[in-house]
NUVEXVEX-384536 format. One record per residue (C-alpha): x, y, z negated; residue in one letter; residue number from 1. Coordinates in Angstrom, 2 decimals. Example, Ala and Ser with C-alpha at 12.3 -4.5 7.8 and 13.67 -1.06 7.14 Angstrom:
<pt <12.30; -4.50; -7.80>; 'a'; 1>;
<pt <13.67; -1.06; -7.14>; 's'; 2>;
//
This chain:
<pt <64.80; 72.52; -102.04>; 'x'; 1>;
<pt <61.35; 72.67; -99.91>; 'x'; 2>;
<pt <61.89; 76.03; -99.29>; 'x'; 3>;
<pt <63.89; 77.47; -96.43>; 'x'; 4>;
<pt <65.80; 80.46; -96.06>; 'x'; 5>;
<pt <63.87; 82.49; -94.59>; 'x'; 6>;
<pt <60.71; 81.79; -97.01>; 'x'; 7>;
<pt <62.98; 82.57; -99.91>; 'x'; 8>;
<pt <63.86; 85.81; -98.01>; 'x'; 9>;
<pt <60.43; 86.83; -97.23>; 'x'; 10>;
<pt <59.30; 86.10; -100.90>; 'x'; 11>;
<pt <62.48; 88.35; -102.35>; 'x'; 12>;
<pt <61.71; 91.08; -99.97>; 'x'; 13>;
<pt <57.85; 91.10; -101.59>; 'x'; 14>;
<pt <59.05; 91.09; -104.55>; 'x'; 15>;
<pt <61.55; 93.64; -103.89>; 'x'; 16>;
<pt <58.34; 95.85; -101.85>; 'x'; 17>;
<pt <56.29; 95.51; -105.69>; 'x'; 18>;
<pt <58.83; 96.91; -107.40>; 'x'; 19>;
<pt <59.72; 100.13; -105.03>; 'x'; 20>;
<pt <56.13; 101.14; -105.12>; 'x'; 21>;
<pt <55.90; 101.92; -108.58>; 'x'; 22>;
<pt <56.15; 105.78; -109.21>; 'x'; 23>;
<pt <58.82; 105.84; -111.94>; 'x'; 24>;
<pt <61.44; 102.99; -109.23>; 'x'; 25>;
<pt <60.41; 105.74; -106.37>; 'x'; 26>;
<pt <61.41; 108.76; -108.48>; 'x'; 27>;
<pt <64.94; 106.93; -109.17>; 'x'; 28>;
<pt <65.77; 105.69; -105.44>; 'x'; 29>;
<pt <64.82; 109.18; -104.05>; 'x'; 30>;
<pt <67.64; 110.68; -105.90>; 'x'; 31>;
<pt <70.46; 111.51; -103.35>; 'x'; 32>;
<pt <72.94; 109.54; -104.96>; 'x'; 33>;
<pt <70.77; 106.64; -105.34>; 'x'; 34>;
<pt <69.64; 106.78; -102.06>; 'x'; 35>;
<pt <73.52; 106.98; -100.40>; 'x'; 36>;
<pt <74.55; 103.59; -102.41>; 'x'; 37>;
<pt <71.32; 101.89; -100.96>; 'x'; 38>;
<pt <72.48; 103.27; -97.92>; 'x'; 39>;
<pt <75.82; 101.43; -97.95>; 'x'; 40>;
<pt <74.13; 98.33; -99.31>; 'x'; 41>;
<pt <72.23; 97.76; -96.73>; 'x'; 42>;
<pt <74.80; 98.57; -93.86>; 'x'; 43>;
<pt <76.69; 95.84; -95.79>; 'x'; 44>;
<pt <73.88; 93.35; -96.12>; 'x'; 45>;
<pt <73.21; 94.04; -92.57>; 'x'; 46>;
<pt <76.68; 93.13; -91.38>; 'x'; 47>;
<pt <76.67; 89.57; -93.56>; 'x'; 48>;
<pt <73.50; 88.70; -91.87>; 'x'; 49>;
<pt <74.99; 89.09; -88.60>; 'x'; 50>;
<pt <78.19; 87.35; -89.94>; 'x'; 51>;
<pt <75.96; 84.70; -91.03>; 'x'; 52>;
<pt <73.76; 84.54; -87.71>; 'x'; 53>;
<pt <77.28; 83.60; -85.22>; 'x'; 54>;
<pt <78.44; 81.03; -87.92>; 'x'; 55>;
<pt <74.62; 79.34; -87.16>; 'x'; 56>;
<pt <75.25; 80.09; -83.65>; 'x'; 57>;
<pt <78.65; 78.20; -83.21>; 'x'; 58>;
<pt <77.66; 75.22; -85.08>; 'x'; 59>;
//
């Protein structure tokens, strides 16, 4: 694979940004419920990235 993480990352994330924008996504992730679980995921996905940053550290 050519790619490395952080270009795979970057390319999800745009991805990701191209779907949000459209009116009918937004409409969805602004309801309260919605917006609580992406909330939680991304306290999650927040705390595996630092998980994943000290095992890149230590090695």
């Amino acid at each position: 694979m050519d790619m490395d993480f952080t270009q795979l990352k970057s390319k999800i994330l745009l991805s990701a940004l191209k779907v949000v924008n459209d009116p009918r996504v937004m409409k969805v992730i602004s309801h309260p419920k919605v917006m609580d679980a992406l909330t939680k995921g991304l306290a999650i996905k927040d705390k595996i990235d630092a998980t994943i940053r000290i095992w890149k550290e230590e090695e």
